[in-house]
C-alpha positions in Angstrom: -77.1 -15.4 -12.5 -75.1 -12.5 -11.6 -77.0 -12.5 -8.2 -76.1 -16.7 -7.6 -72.1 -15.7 -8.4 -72.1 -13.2 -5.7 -73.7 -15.1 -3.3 -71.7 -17.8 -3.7 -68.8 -15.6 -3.9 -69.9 -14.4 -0.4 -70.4 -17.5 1.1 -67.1 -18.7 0.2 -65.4 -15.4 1.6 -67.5 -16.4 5.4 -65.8 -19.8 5.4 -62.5 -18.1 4.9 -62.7 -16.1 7.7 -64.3 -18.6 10.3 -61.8 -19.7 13.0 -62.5 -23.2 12.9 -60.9 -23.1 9.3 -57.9 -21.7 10.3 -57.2 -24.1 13.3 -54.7 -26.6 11.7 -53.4 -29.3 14.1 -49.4 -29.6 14.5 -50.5 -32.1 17.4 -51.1 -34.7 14.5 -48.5 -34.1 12.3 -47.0 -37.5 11.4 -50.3 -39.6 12.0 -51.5 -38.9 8.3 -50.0 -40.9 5.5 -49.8 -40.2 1.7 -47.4 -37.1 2.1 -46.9 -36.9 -1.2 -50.3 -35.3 -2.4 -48.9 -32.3 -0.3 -45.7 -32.0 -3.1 -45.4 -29.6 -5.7 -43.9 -31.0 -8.8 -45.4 -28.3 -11.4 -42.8 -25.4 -12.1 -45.0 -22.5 -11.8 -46.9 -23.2 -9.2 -43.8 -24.6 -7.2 -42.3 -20.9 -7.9 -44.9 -19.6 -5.8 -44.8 -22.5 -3.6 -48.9 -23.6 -5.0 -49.7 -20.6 -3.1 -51.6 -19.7 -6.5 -55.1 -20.8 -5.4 -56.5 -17.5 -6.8 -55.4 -18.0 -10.3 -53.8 -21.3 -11.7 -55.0 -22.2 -15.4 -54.5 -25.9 -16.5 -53.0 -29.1 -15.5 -51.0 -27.6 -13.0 -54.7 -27.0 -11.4 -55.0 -30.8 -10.8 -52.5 -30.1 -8.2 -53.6 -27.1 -6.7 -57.6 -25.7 -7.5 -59.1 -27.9 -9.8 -61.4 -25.1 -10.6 -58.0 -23.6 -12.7 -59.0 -26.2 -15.6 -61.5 -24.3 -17.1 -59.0 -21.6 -18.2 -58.1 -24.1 -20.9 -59.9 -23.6 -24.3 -58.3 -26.5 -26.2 -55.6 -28.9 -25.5 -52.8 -28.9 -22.7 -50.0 -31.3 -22.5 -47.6 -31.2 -20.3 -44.6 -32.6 -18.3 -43.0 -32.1 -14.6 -40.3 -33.1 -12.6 -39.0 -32.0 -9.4 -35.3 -32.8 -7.8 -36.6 -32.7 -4.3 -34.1 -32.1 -1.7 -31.1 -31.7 -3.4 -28.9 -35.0 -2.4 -31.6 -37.4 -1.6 -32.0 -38.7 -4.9 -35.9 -38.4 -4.8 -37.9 -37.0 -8.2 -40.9 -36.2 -8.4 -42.3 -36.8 -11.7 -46.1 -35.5 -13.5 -47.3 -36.1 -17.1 -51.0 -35.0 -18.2 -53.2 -33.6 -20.1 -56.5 -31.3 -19.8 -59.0 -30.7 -22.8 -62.0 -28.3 -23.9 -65.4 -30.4 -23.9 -68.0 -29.0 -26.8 -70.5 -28.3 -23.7 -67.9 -25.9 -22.4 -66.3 -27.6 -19.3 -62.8 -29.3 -19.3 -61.6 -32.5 -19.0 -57.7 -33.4 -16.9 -55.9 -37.1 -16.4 -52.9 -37.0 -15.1 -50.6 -39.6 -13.5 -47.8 -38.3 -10.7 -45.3 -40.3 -9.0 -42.2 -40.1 -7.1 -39.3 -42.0 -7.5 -37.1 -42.5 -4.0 -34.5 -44.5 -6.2 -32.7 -47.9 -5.3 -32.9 -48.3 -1.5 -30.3 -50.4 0.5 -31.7 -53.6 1.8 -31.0 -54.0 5.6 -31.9 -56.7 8.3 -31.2 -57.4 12.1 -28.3 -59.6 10.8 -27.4 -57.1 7.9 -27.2 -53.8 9.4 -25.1 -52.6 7.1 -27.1 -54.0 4.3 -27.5 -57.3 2.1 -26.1 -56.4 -1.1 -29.6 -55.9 -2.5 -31.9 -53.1 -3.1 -35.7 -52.3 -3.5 -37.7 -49.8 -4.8 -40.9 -48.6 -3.3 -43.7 -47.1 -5.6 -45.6 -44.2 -5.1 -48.3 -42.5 -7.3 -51.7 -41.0 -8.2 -54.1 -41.6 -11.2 -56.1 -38.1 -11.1 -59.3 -37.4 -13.4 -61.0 -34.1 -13.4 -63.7 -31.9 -14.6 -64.4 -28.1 -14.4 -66.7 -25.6 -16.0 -66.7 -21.9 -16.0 -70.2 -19.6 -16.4 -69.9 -16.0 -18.0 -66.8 -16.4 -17.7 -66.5 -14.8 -14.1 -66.8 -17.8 -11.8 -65.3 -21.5 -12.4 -65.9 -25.0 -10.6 -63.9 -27.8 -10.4 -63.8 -31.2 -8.9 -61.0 -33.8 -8.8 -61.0 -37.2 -8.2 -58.0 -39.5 -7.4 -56.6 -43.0 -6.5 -53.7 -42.9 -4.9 -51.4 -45.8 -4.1 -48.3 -46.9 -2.3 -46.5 -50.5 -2.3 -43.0 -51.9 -1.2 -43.0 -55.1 -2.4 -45.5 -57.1 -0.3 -47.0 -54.2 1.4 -49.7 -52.0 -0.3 -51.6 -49.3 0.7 -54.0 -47.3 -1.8 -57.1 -45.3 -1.5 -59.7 -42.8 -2.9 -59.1 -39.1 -2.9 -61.0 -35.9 -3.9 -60.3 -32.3 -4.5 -63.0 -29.6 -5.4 -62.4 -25.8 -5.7 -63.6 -22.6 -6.6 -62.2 -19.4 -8.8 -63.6 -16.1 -9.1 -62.6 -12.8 -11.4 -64.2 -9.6 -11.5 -63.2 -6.2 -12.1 -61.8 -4.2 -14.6 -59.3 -6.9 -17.2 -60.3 -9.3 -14.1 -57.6 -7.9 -12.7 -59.3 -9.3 -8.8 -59.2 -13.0 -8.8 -60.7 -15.2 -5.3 -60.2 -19.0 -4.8 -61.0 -21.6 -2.5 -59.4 -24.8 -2.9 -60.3 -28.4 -0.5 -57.8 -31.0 -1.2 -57.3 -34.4 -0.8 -60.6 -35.4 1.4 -61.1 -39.1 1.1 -61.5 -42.2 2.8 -58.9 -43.7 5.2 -56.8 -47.1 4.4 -55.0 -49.9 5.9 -51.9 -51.3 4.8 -52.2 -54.7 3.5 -50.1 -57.8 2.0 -48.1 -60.6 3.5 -45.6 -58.3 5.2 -48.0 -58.3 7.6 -47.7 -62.0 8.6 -44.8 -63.6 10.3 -44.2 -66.6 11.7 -42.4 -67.2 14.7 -41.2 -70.8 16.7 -43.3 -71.3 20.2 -41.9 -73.8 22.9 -44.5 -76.3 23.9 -44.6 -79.1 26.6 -40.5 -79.8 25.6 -40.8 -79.4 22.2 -41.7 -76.5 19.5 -44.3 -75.6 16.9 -44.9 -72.5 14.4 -47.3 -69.8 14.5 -48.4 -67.6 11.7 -49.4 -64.5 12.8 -51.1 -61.3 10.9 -50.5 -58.2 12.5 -53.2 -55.5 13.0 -52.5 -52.4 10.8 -53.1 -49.1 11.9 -55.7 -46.8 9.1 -54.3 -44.0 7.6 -56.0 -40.6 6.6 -55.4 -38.5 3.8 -53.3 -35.0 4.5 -56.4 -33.3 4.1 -55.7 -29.1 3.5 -58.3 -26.0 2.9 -56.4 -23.6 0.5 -57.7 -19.8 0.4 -56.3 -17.4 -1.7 -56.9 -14.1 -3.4 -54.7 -11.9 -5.9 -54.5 -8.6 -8.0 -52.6 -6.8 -10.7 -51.8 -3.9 -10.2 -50.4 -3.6 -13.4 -52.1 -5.1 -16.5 -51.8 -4.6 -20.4 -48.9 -5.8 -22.4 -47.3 -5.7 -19.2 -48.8 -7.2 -15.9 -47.5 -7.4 -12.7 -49.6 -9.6 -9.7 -49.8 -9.4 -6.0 -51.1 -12.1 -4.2 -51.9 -13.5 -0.4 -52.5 -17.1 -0.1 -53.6 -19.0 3.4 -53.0 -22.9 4.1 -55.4 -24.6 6.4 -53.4 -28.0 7.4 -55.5 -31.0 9.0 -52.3 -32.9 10.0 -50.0 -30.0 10.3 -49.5 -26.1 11.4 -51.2 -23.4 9.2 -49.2 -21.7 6.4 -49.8 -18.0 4.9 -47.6 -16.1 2.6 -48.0 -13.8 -0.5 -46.1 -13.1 -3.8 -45.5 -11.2 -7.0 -45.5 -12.2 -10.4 -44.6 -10.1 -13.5 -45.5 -11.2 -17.2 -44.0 -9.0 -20.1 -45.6 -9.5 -23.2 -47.2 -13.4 -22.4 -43.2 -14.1 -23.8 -41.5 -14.3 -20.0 -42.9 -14.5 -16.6 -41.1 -14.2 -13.4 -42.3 -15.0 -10.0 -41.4 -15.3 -6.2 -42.9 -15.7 -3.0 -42.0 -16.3 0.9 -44.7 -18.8 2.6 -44.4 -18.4 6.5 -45.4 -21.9 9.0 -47.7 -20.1 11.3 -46.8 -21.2 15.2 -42.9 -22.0 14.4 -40.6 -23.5 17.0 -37.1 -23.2 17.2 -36.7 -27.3 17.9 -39.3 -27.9 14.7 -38.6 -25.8 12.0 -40.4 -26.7 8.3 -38.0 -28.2 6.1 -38.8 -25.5 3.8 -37.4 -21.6 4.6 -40.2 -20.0 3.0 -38.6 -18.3 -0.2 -39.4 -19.9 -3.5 -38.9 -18.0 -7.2 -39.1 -19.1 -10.8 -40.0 -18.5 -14.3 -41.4 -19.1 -17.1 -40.8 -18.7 -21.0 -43.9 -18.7 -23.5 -42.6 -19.2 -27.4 -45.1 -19.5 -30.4 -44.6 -22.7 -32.3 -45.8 -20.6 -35.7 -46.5 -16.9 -37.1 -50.3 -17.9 -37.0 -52.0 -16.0 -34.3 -53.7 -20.3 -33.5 -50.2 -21.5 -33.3 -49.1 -23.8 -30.8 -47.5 -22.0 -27.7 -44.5 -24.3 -25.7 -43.9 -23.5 -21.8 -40.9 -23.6 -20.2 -40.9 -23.6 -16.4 -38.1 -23.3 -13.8 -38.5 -22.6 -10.5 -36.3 -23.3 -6.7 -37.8 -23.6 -2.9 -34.9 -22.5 -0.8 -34.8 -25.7 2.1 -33.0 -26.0 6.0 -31.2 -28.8 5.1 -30.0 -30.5 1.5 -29.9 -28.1 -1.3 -33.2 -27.3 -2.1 -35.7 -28.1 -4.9 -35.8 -27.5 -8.2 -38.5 -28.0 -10.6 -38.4 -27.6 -14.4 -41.7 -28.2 -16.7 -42.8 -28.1 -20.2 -46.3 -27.5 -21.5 -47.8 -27.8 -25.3 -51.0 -25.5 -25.7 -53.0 -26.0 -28.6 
C-alpha cells in the first residue's frame, strides 16, 4: 500500500509540473458562465484566498479539495457568509454539514447561494426604472464523499447542481469536483494536494424570455410573429488547483508556510503562498498575497492579492469529547468597493 501512495503521489506531482496545466486562457475570460462556483464564502479558506489546497479539513473542503472531508471524524455543522464587495449589496451565503460514515469515509451536503438583493426594473421606455424590482437566484446543491487510507493519503469527489433563474429565464447544470491530499513526514508536518473543480457539462439558457413577439407588415396590413431566440451554451469555470504546504513549527504551537498554484480554463493563472500560525488549537491567524500571473495595467483582477483572517476555537465543555465552536473572520483587500469580508461558524462534534 505504501508503494500505491507513493506512486500516486508521484503521478500527481508530473501533472503539476506539465506546461499544458499551467496554460490558463485570459482569451476566454467572460465566455464561461456560473462565476459564482469560483467565490469563496468560507472564512478560513477566504483568509488565504482558498489557496489551502494542501490542507483544508471539512465543509469548507466542499469548496476547495473535496479530499479535505475526510479530516472529519464525527459531525460538522457549519455556517458562511460573505459581504462581497463592500457597497454592492451582494452576500454570499453557505450552510452544510459533513459526517463520519462507520466504513471510514465521510459524507458533505451543503447548499450555497448568493443573494444580489432587489434589483431596479428598467426598460427602453423606463430607463430610469419602473418602480419595481426583481431578484435573480443563484445557488448550488453539493453532495460529497471522501475516504482517507492509513491515514496518509485522502480522496474526494464532489458532485453538484448548480442553478441560475431570473424570473422566466433558467439556466442549471451538473458539476463535479474530485481532489487529492497527501501528508507525510514527521507530525505530517509536509502536506500535497491536487484539486479539479467544477468539470461538468455545458447548458443553455431556457424559459419564455426567450420568445418575443414582434408586429410584421404584410401586403397593407400586419400580423404577429412569435419568435424563440437561439441561446448560446455555457461552460462551467473549470480550474486545476495545486498546492503544497509545511510547518515549520509544530507542537502546541504551529506555524505553516504554504505555495498554492491556480490553473484557470476561462481566465489567467494565479500563484501565491501564505502563513498560518495556530497557538494552542484556541486561535489561528492567517494571511496570504495571491498574484494574477500575465497582469495588465488596462485589466487588473478585481482582487489586489492580500487576504488575512482568523480563527477562534472554544470547547463547549471540560470533557476532553466536548463540542468545539469555530469562529471565522477573514478580509480580501479589492481595487475598487471596500473589499470582502467573510465571517463563519462551525459546530464539531
Amino acid at each position: 500500500m505504501k508503494k500505491l501512495i507513493n506512486y500516486i503521489v508521484a503521478a500527481l506531482m508530473l501533472v503539476a509540473f506539465l506546461p499544458d496545466t499551467q496554460a490558463g486562457n485570459p482569451d476566454r475570460q467572460g465566455e464561461a458562465g456560473f462565476a459564482q462556483l469560483l467565490l469563496v464564502p468560507y472564512a478560513q479558506s477566504a483568509g488565504l484566498s482558498a489557496m489551502n489546497t494542501a490542507f483544508v479539513g471539512g465543509l469548507e473542503s466542499m469548496g476547495v479539495n473535496p479530499a479535505g472531508m475526510a479530516e472529519v471524524t464525527g459531525l460538522e455543522v457549519g455556517f458562511h457568509q460573505a459581504q462581497y464587495l463592500v457597497g454592492t449589496d451582494i452576500r454570499l451565503n453557505a450552510f452544510g454539514l459533513v459526517t463520519a460514515l462507520k466504513n471510514g469515509g465521510t459524507l458533505g451536503v451543503s447548499l450555497t447561494n448568493v443573494d444580489l438583493g432587489d434589483i431596479v426594473r428598467t426598460t427602453t421606455d423606463q430607463p430610469e426604472g419602473t418602480g419595481n424590482t426583481f431578484s435573480p437566484s443563484m445557488f448550488s446543491l453539493n453532495v460529497g464523499y471522501a475516504k482517507s487510507w492509513e491515514d496518509k493519503i485522502s480522496v474526494g469527489v464532489n458532485f453538484k447542481v448548480v442553478s441560475e433563474r431570473v424570473e422566466d429565464l433558467s439556466l442549471s447544470t451538473f458539476g463535479l469536483d474530485a481532489g487529492v491530499q497527501y501528508k507525510s513526514g514527521e507530525n505530517d508536518r509536509f502536506r500535497f494536494g491536487v484539486a479539479l473543480r467544477n468539470i461538468g457539462a455545458p447548458a443553455t439558457f431556457q424559459g419564455e424570455g426567450l420568445i418575443y413577439v414582434s408586429t410584421v407588415p404584410f401586403e397593407g396590413g400586419t400580423f404577429t410573429q412569435t419568435t424563440t431566440q437561439r441561446s448560446s451554451r455555457v461552460e462551467l469555470q473549470s480550474a486545476l488547483k495545486i498546492g503544497t504546504s509545511y510547518d515549520v513549527i509544530t507542537g502546541m504551537n504551529k506555524l505553516r508556510v504554504l505555495a498554492n498554484f491556480t490553473s484557470n480554463a476561462f481566465s489567467r493563472d494565479q500563484l501565491g503562498g501564505g502563513v498560518e500560525y495556530h497557538l494552542k488549537d484556541i486561535f489561528v491567524i492567517r494571511g496570504g498575497y495571491q498574484y494574477e500571473l500575465d497582469q495588465n495595467a488596462a485589466e487588473l483582477p478585481i482582487y489586489t492579492g492580500v487576504s488575512a483572517g482568523a480563527t477562534f476555537n472554544l470547547k463547549l465543555g471540560k470533557k476532553e469529547d466536548s463540542a468545539n465552536l469555530g469562529l471565522g473572520y477573514a478580509y480580501r483587500m479589492t481595487n475598487k468597493f471596500g473589499g470582502t469580508h467573510n465571517v463563519g461558524v462551525t459546530i464539531s462534534l
